[in-house]
C-alpha positions in Angstrom: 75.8 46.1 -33.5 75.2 43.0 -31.6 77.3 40.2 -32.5 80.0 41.6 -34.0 82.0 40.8 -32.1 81.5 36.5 -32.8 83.5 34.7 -35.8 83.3 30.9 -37.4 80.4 29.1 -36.4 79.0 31.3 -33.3 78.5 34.3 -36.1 77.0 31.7 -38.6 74.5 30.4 -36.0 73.6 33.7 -34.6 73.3 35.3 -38.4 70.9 32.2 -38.8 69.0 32.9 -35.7 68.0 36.2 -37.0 67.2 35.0 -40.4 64.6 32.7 -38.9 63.4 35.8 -37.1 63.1 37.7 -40.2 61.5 34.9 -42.1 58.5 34.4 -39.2 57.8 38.0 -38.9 57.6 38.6 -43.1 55.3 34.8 -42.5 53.4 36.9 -39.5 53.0 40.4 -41.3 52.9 40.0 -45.0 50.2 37.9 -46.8 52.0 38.3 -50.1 54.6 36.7 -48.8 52.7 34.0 -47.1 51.2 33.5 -50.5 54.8 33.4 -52.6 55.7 30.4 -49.7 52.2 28.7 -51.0 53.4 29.4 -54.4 56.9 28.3 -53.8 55.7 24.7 -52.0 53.8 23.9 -55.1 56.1 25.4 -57.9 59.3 23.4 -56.1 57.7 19.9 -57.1 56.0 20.8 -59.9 59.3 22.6 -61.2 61.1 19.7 -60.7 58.6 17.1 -62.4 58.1 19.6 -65.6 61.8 20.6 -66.1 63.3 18.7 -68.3 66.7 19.3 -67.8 69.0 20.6 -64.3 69.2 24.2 -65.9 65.2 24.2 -66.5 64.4 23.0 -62.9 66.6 25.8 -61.6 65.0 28.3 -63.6 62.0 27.1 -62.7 62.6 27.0 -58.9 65.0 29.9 -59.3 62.6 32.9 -60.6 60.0 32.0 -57.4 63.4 32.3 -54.8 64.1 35.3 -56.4 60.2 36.6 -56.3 60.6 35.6 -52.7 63.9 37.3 -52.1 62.3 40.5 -53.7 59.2 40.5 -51.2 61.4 39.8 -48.1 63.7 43.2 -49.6 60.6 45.2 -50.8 59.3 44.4 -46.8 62.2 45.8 -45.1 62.0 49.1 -47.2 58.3 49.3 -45.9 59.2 48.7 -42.3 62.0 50.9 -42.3 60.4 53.5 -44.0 57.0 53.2 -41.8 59.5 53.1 -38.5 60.6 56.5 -40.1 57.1 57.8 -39.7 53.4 57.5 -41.1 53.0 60.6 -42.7 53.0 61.1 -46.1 56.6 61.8 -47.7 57.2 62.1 -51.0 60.9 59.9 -50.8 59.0 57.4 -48.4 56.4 57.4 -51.2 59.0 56.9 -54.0 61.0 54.3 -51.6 57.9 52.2 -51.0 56.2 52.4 -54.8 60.0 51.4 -55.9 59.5 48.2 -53.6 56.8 47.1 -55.2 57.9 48.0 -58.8 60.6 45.4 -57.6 58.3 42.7 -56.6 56.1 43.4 -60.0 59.3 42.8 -62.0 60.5 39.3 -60.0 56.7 38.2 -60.5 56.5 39.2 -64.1 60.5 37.2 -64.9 58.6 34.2 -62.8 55.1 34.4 -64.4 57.0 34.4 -68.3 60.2 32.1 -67.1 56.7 29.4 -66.4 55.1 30.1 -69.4 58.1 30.1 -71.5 59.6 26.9 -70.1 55.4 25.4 -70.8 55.0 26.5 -73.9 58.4 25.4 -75.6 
């Protein structure tokens, strides 16, 4: 594997190097996650302005990083599995229905973390 071979800083900047890359193709191919960035740009302020204490703002903040954490993992199975091969496979079927039960769960802890933290 390429870069193996680096330590200290040189790994750190080329492990960052292809997190960028990873970051602008899931902001090139994948409109859900172009829509959780949207979603993140306005929940960051408004999580901060409605939280009323450190631990609320972080949840706040917190569930929509993990929603995007989720997408960006539940995008990697799909690519992977679609590098694999188009036709239809059960496993690729399970792996790629599994992804998205993921993302479903990080949306649904986000979407009742916001009401929750509203309503009380």
């Amino acid at each position: 594997m390429a870069g193996t071979s680096l330590s200290g800083f040189a790994r750190f900047w080329a492990a960052s190097k292809n997190s960028m890359a990873g970051f602008q193709s899931a902001w090139q191919h994948e409109e859900a996650f172009r829509l959780e960035v949207v979603l993140l740009v306005f929940s960051l302020p408004l999580g901060l302005w409605i939280g009323d204490t450190a631990a609320e703002r972080l949840l706040l903040i917190g569930v929509v990083f993990l929603l995007l954490i989720v997408e960006l993992l539940n995008t990697a199975v799909e690519s992977v599995v679609d590098r694999i091969g188009f036709e239809h496979h059960e496993l690729s079927g399970r792996a790629k229905d599994q992804g998205s039960a993921a993302v479903f769960l990080a949306t649904t802890l986000a979407v009742v973390t916001w009401v929750a933290l509203l309503i009380f």
